[in-house]
C-alpha positions in Angstrom: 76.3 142.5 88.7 77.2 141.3 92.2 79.7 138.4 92.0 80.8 136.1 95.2 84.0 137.6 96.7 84.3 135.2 99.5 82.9 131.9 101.1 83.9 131.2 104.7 83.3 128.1 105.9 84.1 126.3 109.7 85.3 122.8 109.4 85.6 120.5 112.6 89.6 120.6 112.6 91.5 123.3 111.0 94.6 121.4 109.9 92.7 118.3 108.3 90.5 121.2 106.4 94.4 122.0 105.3 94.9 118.6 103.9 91.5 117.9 102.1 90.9 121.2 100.7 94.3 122.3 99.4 94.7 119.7 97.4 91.4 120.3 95.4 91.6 124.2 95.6 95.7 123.7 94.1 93.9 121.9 90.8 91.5 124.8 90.7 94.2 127.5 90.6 93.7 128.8 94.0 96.9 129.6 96.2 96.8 130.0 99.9 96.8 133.9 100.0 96.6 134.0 104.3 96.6 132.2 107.4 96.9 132.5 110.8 95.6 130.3 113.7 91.9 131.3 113.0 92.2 130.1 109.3 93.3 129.7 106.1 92.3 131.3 102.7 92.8 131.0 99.2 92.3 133.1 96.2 92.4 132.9 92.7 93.7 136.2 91.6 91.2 138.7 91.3 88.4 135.8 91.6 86.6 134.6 94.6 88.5 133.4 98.2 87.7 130.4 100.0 88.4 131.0 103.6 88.7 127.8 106.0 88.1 128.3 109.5 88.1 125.8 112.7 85.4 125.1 114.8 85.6 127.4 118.3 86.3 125.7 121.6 82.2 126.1 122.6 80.8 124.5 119.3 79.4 121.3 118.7 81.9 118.9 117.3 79.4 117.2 115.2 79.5 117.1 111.1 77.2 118.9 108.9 74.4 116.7 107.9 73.1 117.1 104.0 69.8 118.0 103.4 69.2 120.3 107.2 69.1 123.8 107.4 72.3 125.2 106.4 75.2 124.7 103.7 74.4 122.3 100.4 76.7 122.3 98.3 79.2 124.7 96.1 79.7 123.9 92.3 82.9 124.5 90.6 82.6 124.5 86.9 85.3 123.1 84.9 85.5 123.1 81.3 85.4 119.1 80.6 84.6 115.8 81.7 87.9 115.2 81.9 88.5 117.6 84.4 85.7 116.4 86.3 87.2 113.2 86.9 90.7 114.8 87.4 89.1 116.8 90.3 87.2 114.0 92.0 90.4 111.7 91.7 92.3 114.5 93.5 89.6 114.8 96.2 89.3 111.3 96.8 93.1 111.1 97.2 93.2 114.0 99.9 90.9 111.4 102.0 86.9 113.2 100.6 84.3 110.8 100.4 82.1 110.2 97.0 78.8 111.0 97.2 77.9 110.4 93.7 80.9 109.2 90.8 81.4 111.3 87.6 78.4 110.6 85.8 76.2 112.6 83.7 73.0 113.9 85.1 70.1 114.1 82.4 67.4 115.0 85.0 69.6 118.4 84.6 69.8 117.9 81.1 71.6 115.7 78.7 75.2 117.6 78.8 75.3 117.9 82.8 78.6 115.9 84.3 79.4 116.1 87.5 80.6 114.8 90.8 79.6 115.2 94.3 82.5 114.8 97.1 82.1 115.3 101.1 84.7 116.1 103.2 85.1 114.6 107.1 83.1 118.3 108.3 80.2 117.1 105.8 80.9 120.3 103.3 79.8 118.9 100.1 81.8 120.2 96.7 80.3 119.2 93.2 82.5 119.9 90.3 80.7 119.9 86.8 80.6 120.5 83.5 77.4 121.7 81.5 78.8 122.8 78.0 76.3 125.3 76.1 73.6 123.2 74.1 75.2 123.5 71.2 78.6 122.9 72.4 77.3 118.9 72.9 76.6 118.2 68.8 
């Protein structure tokens, strides 16, 4: 089965990238495994890495707009709605903006939590919990 080894994503400045997403990553268990002037990335072990990079001088300075061709969104499930809220309150203190609260989300189905968070490059994160149906009774 293939799994995700990495996700690279360019933010519009490299060090504020730093200070939203390692906060969030930190409660997720990731570490910073490298960087260098190009980027930073974390890993979780064995598991995935999440690899920040900045924009380059040429690019267009201008956030990622929801919804256009492109990046939507990357889920992180988290084994409660406790942790849910844990990981938006930690996102909205490193300075990400809600897009929708911790709430549950029945046109998913009646056990999906989650939050939706933006950072200042437009990268949207949802973290969510969606226990096994019979988990819920």
């Amino acid at each position: 089965m293939a799994l995700l080894d990495h996700i690279g994503i360019t933010v519009r400045d490299l060090e504020r990238g730093r200070a939203q997403f390692d906060p969030v990553l930190t409660a997720l268990g990731y570490t910073i495994g490298s960087e260098d002037e190009g980027g930073i990335a974390w890993d979780n072990g064995d598991e995935s890495e999440v690899i920040l990079f900045g924009i380059r001088d040429e690019a267009d300075d201008v956030p990622h707009r929801h919804g256009e061709v492109g990046w939507q969104h990357l889920a992180f499930a988290v084994d409660s709605r406790e942790e849910v809220d844990r990981l938006h309150g930690i996102a909205m203190d490193a300075g990400w903006s809600a897009v929708r609260e911790p709430k549950l989300f029945p046109r998913f189905n009646g056990r999906y939590y989650a939050s939706f968070v933006e950072d200042d490059s437009g990268i949207r994160l949802e973290f969510m919990h969606n226990p096994p149906r019979d988990a819920s009774a």
